[in-house]
NUFI-459633 format. One line per 3 residues: their letters; for each residue x, y, z of C-alpha. Coordinates in steps of 0.1 Angstrom, whole numbers. Example, Ala and Ser with C-alpha at 12.3 -4.5 7.8 and 13.67 -1.06 7.14 Angstrom:
<sites>
AS> 123 -45 78  137 -11 71
</sites>
This chain:
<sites>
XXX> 55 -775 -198  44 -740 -184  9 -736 -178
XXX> -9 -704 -197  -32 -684 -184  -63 -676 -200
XXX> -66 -640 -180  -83 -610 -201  -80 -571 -200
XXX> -112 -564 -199  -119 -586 -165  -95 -568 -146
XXX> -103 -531 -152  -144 -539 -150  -163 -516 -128
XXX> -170 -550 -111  -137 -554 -103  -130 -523 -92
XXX> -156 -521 -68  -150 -558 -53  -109 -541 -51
XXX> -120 -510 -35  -141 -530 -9  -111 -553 -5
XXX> -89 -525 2  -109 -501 28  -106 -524 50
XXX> -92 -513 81  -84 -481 64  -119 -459 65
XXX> -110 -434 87  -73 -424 67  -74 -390 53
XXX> -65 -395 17  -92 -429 18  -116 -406 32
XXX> -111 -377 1  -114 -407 -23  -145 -419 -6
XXX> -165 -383 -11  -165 -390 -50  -160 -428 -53
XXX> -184 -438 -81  -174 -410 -100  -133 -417 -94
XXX> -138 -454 -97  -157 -446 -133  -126 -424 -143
XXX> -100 -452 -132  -122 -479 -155  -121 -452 -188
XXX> -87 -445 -183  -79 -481 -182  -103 -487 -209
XXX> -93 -460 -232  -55 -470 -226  -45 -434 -208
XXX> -39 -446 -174  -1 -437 -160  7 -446 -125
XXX> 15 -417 -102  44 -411 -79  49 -423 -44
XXX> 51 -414 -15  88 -424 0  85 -426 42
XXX> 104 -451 70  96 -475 98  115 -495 120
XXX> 104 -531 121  128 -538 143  152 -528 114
XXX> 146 -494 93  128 -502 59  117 -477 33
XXX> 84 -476 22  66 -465 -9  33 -454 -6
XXX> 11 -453 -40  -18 -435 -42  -53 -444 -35
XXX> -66 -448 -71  -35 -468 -78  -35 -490 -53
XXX> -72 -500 -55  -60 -508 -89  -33 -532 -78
XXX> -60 -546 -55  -78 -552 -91  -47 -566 -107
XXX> -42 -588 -75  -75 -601 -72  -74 -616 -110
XXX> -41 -629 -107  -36 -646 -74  -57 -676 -79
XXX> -36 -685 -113  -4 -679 -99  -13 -693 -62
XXX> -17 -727 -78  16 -728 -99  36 -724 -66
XXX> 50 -751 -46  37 -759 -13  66 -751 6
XXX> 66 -711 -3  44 -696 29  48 -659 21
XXX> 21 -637 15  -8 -669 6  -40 -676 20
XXX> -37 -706 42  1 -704 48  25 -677 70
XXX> 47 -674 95  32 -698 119  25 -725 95
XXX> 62 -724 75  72 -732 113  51 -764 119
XXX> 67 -770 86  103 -766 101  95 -787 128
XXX> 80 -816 112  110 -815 82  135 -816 110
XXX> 116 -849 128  121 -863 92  155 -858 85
XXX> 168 -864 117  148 -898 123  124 -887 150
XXX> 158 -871 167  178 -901 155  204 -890 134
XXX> 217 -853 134  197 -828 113  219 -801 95
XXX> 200 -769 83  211 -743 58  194 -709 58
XXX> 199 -683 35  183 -651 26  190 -626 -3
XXX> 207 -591 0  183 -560 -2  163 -583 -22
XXX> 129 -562 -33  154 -537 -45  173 -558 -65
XXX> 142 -575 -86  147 -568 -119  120 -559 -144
XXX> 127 -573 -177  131 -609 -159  100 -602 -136
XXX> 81 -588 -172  96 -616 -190  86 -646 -162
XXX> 48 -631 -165  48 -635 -207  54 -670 -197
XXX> 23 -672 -182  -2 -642 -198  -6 -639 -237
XXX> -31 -609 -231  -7 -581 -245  -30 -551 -231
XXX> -24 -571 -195  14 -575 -197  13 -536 -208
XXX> -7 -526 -175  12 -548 -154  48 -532 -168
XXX> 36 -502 -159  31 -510 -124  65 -531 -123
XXX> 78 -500 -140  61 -475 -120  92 -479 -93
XXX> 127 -477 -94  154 -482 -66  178 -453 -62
XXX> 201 -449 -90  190 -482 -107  171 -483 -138
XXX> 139 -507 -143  152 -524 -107  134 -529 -72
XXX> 101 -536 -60  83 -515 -40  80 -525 -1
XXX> 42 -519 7  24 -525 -26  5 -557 -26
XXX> 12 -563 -62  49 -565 -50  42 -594 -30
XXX> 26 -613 -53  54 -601 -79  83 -615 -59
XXX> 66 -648 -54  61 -649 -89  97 -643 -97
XXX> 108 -666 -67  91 -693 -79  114 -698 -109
XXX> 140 -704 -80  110 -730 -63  105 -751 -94
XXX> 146 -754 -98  153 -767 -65  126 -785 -64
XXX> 128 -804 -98  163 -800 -110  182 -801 -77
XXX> 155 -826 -61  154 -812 -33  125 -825 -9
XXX> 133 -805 28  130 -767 16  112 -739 29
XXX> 110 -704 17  91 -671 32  101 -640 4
XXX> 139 -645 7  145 -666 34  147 -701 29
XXX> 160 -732 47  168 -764 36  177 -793 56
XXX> 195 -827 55  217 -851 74  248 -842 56
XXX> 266 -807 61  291 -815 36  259 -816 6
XXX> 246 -781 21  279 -768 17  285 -779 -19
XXX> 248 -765 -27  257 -728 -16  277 -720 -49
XXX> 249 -733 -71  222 -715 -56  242 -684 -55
XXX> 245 -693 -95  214 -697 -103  202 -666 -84
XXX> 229 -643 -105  224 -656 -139  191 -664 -137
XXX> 172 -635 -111  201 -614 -112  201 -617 -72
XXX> 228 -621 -45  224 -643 -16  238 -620 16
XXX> 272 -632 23  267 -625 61  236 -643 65
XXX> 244 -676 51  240 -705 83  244 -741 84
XXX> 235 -753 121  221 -788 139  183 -782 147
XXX> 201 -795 182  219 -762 185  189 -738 174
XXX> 182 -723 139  166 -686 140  142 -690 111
XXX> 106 -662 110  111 -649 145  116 -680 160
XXX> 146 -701 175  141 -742 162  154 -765 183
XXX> 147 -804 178  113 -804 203  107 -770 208
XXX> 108 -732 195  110 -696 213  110 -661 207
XXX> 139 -645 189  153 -620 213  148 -590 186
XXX> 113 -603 182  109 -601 223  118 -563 224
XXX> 95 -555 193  67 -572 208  71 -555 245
XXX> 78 -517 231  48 -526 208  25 -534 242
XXX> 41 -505 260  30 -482 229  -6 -488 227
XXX> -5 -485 264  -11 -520 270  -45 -522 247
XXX> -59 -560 261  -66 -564 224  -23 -561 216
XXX> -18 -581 244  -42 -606 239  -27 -608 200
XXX> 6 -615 213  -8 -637 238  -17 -660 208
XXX> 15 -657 192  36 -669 226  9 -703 225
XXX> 27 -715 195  60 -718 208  73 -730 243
XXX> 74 -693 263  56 -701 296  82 -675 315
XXX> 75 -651 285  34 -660 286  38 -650 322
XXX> 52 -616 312  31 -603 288  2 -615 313
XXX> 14 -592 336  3 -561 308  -35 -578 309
X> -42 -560 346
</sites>
């Protein structure tokens, strides 16, 4: 049975929430332009946000479309300030509901989880499944094609109705979902950027969670967003679970796993999972994530505090020669 959430309208849109959101999100922002115009007048723009909100008038405005390379090109949608100090709002109510319905084993975008800890996660599910280095561990890795532009809104609206019997909520809430469409699709697509869209697709993902965890009982699997990895000592099983996952993905999120980036591999050979290359007893750097981090060094002209950043990421994998390197930016 689905657990409900008792969350009310008028807690998310109080002035006390909209202050603790704006807080939340000036940081490391205060000096932007368009944070800086919102600043002049806050009190009086945070008091229109609450009585639009209250009085039922608030629309979302348009955003803002511009592109980075990180390493690969990615579109991003920038909202504006009021909204986004609003999805701060939203995402400051909803997160600790939803944060406890997921399974452990989803690291993306959670306090206490990431990048680093989904691969301490890798390792020690690969030193179970292959006996301590035993038996040989096969892994499957999978991600989904153009995947925050291929959510769909009436499941993601729907999933949330599961959860949130506040009407006035799932009203504000389809208006954000809504607020974004991907090219030439109709009520599809998350924006890349908003932090509502993070916590959306983990909500929506974790429909996929809860089926291979408790109808497909299965016990080694990792996700971050849309990459996920599960592992066991027979490749023929990992095989024979590729069509059903696709299936369940298409009827059910109306998703499509990438047809070039499905993988199953030994841990002995090396599985490229979050940056890093797995091996049995030790991980490095992904080659992509080598150049990103050296142009990144050689961009902010070798700032110690860059270097010293990367510096910590290198001490959780085995990259003495690479340690050794990016020393070399420190002088």
């Amino acid at each position: 049975m689905k657990k409900t959430f008792n969350i009310e309208y008028k807690d998310t849109i109080s002035m006390e929430n909209l202050l603790l959101a704006w807080q939340e999100f000036q940081n490391g922002k205060k000096k932007r332009e368009d944070v800086l115009e919102f600043q002049k007048n806050l009190m009086s723009n945070l008091i229109f946000l609450h009585t639009d909100l209250k009085t039922k008038i608030y629309t979302h405005s348009e955003y803002k479309a511009f592109n980075v390379s990180d390493p690969k090109p990615r579109n991003i949608h920038k909202a504006s300030v009021r909204d986004r100090v609003l999805h701060h709002a939203i995402h400051r109510i909803l997160y600790p509901y939803f944060n406890n319905t997921f399974i452990s084993d989803s690291y993306s975008c959670r306090l206490g989880k990431g990048t680093l800890k989904s691969a301490d996660r890798f390792r020690k599910f690969a030193y179970k499944v292959s006996k301590n280095n035993t038996k040989t561990c096969w892994v499957l890795k999978c991600d989904i094609r153009k995947f925050f532009a291929s959510v769909d809104h009436k499941v993601l609206k729907n999933i949330l109705s599961d959860y949130i019997y506040d009407t006035d909520i799932l009203c504000l809430l389809g208006q954000v979902v809504d607020s974004f469409n991907t090219k030439n699709k109709i009520e599809v697509g998350l924006p890349l950027g908003n932090l509502t869209s993070q916590l959306m697709v983990n909500i929506y993902m974790n429909k996929f969670d809860q089926w291979m965890k408790h109808r497909m009982k299965i016990k080694y699997y990792i996700r971050y967003t849309d990459d996920f990895v599960i592992f066991s000592q027979d490749k023929d099983y990992l095989w024979e679970l590729v069509p059903k996952i696709a299936d369940f993905l298409e009827e059910e999120l109306k998703l499509t796993l990438h047809p070039n980036k499905i993988f199953i591999k030994t841990i002995a050979s090396g599985m490229d999972f979050l940056g890093w290359v797995n091996f049995s007893d030790h991980r490095i750097l992904r080659t992509t994530t080598k150049r990103k981090m050296f142009r990144k060094i050689k961009e902010s002209g070798s700032k110690i505090e860059m270097v010293q950043s990367y510096l910590g990421l290198l001490s959780h994998g085995n990259s003495n020669k690479l340690n050794n390197e990016v020393m070399k930016y420190s002088h």
